[in-house]
C-alpha positions in Angstrom: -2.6 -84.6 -96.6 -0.1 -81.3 -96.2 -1.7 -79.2 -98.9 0.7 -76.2 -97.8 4.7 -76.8 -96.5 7.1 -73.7 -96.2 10.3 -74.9 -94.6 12.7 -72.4 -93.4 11.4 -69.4 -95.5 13.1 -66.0 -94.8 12.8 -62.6 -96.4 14.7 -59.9 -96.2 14.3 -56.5 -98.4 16.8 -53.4 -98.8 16.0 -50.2 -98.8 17.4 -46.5 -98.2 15.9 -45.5 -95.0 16.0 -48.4 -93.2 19.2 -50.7 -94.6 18.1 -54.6 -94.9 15.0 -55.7 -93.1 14.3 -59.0 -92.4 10.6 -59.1 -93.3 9.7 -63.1 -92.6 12.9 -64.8 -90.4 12.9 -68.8 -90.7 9.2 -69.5 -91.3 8.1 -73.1 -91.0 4.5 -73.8 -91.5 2.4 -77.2 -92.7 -1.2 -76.3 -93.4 -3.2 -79.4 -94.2 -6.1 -79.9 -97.1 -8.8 -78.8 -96.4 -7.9 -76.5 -93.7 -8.6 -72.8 -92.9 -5.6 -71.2 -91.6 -5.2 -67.8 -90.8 -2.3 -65.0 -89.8 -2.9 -63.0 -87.6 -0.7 -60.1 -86.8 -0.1 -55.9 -86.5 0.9 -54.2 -89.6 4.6 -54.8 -90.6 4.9 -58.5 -89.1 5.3 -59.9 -92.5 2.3 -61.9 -93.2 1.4 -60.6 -96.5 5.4 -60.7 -97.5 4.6 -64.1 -96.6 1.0 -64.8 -98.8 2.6 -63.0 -101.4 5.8 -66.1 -101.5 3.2 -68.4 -101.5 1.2 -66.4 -104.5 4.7 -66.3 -106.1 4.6 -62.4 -106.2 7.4 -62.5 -104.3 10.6 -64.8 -104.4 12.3 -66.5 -101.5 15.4 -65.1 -99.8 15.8 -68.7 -98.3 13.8 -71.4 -97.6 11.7 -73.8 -100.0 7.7 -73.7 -100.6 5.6 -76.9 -102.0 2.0 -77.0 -102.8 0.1 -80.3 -102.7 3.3 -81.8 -103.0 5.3 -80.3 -105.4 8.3 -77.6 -104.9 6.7 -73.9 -106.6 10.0 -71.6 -105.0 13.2 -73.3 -103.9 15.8 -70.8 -103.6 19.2 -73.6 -103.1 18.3 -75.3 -106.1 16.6 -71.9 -108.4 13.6 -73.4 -108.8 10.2 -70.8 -109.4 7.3 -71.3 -110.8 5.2 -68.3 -111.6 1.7 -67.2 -110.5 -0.3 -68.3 -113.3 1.1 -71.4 -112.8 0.5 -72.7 -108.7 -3.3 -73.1 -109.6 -4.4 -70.8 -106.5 -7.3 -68.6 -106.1 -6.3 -65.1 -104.8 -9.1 -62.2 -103.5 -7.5 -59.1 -102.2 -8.4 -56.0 -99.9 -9.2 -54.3 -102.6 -11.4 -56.3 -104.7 -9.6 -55.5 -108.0 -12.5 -55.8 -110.0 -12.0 -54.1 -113.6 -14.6 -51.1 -113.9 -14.5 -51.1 -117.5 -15.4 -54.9 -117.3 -18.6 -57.1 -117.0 -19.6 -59.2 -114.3 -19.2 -62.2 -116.9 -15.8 -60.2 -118.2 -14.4 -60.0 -114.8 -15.3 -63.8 -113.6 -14.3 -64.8 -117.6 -10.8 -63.5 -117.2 -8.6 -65.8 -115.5 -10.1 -68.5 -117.7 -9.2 -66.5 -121.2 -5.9 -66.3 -120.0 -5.8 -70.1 -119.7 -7.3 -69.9 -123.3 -10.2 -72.1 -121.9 -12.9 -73.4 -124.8 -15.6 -70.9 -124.7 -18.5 -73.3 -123.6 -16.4 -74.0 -121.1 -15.9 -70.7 -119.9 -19.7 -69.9 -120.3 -20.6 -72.8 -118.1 -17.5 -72.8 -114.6 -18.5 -68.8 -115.1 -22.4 -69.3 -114.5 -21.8 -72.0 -111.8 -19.3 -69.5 -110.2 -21.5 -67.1 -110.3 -24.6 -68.7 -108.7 -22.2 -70.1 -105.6 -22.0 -66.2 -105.0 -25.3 -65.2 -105.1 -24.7 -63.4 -108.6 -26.5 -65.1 -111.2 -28.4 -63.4 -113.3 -26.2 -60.2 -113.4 -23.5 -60.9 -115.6 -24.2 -58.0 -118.1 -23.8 -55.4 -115.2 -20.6 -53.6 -114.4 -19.0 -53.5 -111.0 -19.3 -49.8 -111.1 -23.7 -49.9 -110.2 -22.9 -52.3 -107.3 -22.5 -52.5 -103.8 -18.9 -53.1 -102.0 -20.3 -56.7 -100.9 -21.1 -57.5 -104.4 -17.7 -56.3 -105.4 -16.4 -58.1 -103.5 -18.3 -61.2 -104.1 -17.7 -61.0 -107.6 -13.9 -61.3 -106.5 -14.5 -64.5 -104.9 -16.5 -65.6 -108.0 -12.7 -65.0 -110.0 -11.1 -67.0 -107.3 -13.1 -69.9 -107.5 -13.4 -70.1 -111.2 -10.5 -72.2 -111.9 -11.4 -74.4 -109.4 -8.1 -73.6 -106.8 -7.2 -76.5 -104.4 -5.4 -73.3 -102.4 -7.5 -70.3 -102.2 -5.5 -66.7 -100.7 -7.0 -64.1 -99.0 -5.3 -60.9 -97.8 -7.5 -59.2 -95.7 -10.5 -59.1 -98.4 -13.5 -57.9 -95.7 -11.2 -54.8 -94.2 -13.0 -52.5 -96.8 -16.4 -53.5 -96.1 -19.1 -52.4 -93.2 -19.1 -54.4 -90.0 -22.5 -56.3 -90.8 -21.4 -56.8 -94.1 -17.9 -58.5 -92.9 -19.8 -60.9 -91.0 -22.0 -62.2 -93.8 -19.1 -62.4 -95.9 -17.5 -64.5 -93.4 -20.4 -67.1 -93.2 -20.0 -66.6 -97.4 -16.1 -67.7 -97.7 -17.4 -70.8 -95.5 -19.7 -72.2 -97.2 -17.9 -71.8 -100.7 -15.2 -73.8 -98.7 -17.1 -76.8 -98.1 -18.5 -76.5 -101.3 -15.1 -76.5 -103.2 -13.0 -78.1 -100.5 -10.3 -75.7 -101.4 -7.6 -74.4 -98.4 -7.6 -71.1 -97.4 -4.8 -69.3 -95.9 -6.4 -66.0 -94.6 -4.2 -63.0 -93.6 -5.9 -60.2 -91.6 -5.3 -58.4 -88.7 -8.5 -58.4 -87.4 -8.5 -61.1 -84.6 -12.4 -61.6 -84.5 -12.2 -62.4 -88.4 -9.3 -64.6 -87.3 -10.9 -66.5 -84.6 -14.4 -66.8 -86.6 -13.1 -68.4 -89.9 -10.1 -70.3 -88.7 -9.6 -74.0 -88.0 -5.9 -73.2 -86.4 -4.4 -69.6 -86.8 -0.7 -68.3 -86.2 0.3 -65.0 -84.7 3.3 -63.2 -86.2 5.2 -60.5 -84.8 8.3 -59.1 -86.6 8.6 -61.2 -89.5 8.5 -64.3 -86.3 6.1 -66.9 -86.0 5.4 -66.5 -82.2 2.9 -69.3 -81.6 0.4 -71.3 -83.9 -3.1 -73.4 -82.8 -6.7 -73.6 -83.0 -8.5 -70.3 -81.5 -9.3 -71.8 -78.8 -5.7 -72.7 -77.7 -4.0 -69.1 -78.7 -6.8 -67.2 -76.8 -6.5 -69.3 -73.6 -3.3 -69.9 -73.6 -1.0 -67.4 -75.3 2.5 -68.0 -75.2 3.8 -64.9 -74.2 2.7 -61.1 -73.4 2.5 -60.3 -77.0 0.0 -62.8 -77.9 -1.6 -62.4 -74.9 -2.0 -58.2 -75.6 -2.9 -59.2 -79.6 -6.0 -61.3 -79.1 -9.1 -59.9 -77.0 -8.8 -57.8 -75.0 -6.1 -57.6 -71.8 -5.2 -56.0 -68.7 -1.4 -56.3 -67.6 -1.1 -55.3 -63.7 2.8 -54.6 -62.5 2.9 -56.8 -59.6 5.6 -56.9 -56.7 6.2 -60.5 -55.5 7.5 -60.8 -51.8 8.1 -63.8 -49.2 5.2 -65.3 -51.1 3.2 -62.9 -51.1 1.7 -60.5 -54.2 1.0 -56.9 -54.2 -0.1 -54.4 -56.6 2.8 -52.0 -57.8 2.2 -48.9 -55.7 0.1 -50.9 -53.3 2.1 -52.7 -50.4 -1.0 -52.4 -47.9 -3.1 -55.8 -49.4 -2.4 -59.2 -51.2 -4.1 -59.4 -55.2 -3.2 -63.1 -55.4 -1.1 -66.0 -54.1 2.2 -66.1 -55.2 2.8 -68.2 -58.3 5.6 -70.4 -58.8 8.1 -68.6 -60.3 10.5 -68.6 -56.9 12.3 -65.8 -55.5 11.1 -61.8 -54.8 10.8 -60.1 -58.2 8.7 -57.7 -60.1 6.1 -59.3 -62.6 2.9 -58.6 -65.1 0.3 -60.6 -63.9 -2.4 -60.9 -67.4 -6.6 -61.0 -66.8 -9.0 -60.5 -69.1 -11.3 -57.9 -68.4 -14.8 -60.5 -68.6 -13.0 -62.6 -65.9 -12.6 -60.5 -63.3 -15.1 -61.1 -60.7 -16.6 -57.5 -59.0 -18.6 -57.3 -55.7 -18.6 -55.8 -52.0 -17.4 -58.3 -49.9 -14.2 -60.2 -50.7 -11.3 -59.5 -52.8 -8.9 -56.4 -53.6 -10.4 -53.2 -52.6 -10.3 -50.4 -54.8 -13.2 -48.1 -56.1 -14.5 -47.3 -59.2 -13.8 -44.4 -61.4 -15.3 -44.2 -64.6 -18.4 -46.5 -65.5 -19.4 -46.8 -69.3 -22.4 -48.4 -70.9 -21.1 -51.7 -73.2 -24.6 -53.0 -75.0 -24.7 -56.0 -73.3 -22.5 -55.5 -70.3 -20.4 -52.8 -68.4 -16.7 -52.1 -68.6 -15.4 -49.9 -65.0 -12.5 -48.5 -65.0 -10.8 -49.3 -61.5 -7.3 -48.5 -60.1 -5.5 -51.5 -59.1 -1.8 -50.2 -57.4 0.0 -48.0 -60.6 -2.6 -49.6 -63.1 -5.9 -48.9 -64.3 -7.9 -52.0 -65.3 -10.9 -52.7 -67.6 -13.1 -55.3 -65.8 -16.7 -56.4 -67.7 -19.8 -57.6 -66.5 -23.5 -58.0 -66.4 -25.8 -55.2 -66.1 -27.6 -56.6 -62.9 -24.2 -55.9 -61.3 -24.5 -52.1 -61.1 -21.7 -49.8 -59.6 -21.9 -46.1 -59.2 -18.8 -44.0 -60.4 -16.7 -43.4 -56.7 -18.3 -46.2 -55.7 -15.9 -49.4 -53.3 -15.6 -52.3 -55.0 -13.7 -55.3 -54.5 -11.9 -57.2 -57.4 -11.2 -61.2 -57.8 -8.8 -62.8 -60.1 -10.2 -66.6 -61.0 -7.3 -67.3 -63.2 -4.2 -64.6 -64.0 -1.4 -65.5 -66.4 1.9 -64.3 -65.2 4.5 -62.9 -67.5 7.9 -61.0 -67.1 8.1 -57.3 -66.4 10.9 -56.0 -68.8 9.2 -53.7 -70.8 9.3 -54.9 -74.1 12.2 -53.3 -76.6 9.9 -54.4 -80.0 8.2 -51.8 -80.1 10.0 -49.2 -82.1 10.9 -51.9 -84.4 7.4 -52.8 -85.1 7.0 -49.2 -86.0 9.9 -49.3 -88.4 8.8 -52.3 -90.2 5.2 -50.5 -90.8 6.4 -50.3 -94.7 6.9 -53.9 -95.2 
């Protein structure tokens, strides 16, 4: 079942520096019950405008949004339901626990509000509670705890009043990188638990890839491609979403009779010429932990800088105009100045206009 539809849902804001900016353009999106979905994107793309629609913090420009069915903003026909109203669970980057509050007081809250009987609040509260590992302290104040247990007692709120939709705008960002990944394992398990949907905005791809059952990257307000993990990281639509998840090398080639050479480097071949007909300048995408390294076979270049990774090492080695990142093992040891010779199992190949988004991205950054 399509817990989630947004058809054709655009945004636009006015404002004195900038004149009207389309924050979200034409956004069409079906996430199904039960799902995980994440967006994914820079700062400024619009994928908080958009959580913040579905919340209902935000109205429509254009476009219609239904949850489990039924129409919550449809800006032909004026139709709006509020917040307190769409039945979702929200946690934010912040926590936005009240200081002043009680554990108990804080959970409590969104319950009061519904003007729940009292032994009902006493007993979703305690059950809420125990699903986040905080039973037992509902007399403390958020104040003598850690930033985990903030931010679990946010969750806590969510889940409350039982959502069938639960929001979550970048709520690990604040938190220590250990941390982050227990929480991840935590928002999980309270999904299978409550079988609530989650749409999960962050910019942090490994967040991204580690919670989500399919994900979409936005870029400018635009939905540039949507899919499981899996699909987006091996095969990204375009240079954008190639550059925004993992980590990527882009190497200026010149394509020739067939042949393909390095920018800046006529004297060898990196690769046989893809299909893409004709002599033309292109970017031709690896990811550094692909690229095979050794002495005997493949471009020859040397390496210049050689840094210690944990488990593996990243050179630094010219190839033409470009320096590239390439990763591997620690039995496969190379000395600063050393030769080397590079290998390229499987490049993506991508167009070479240098890409004009740029400055807008930076213009949208208050969005």
């Amino acid at each position: 079942m399509e817990q989630i539809v947004l058809e054709h849902v655009t945004k636009r804001f006015t404002t004195k520096a900038l004149g009207t900016v389309t924050a979200v353009n034409d956004f069409c999106l079906k996430v199904n019950e039960g799902e995980c979905f994440s967006f994914l994107g820079p700062s400024g793309c619009g994928k908080t405008t958009t959580l913040r629609m579905i919340a209902g913090f935000e109205d429509l420009s254009e476009g219609a949004i239904y949850l489990g069915g039924h129409a919550v903003s449809v800006k032909a026909k004026n139709i709006y339901l509020p917040p307190e109203e769409r039945g979702l669970g929200m946690v934010f980057q912040a926590f936005a626990v009240w200081p002043h509050m009680t554990i108990f007081d804080n959970v409590a809250f969104p319950l009061q509000v519904q003007k729940r009987p009292a032994a009902e609040i006493r007993e979703r509260v305690k059950v809420a509670l125990k699903h986040c590992s905080l039973d037992g302290m509902e007399k403390i104040y958020p104040s003598d705890l850690s930033g985990g247990q903030q931010q679990r007692i946010a969750l806590a709120r969510a889940i409350v009043v039982n959502p069938k939709v639960m929001l979550l705008d970048e709520p690990l960002s604040n938190l220590d990188p250990q941390l982050r990944e227990t929480m991840r394992f935590e928002i999980k398990k309270l999904q299978k638990q409550f079988g609530f949907t989650i749409i999960f905005v962050t910019h942090d791809q490994s967040e991204a890839m580690a919670l989500s059952d399919r994900m979409l990257v936005m870029d400018m307000g635009n939905v540039r491609q949507i899919g499981t993990p899996v699909e987006l990281y091996n095969s990204p639509s375009s240079r954008f979403v190639h550059s925004f998840l993992g980590q990527s090398n882009f190497t200026h080639v010149d394509i020739r009779d067939g042949k393909v050479y390095a920018k800046g480097d006529h004297s060898q071949q990196i690769w046989a010429a893809p299909q893409t007909g004709g002599n033309k300048e292109m970017l031709m995408a690896t990811r550094p932990n692909t690229i095979e390294m050794g002495r005997d076979e493949g471009y020859s270049t040397k390496v210049l800088k050689r840094v210690f990774r944990t488990d593996f090492v990243e050179y630094l080695v010219p190839v033409g105009d470009d320096i590239l990142r390439v990763q591997t093992l620690h039995r496969n040891l190379f000395q600063e100045g050393e030769p080397c010779r590079l290998k390229f199992p499987s490049p993506m190949w991508y167009p070479a206009e240098e890409d004009d988004s740029d400055k807008e991205r930076a213009r949208r950054m208050i969005i």
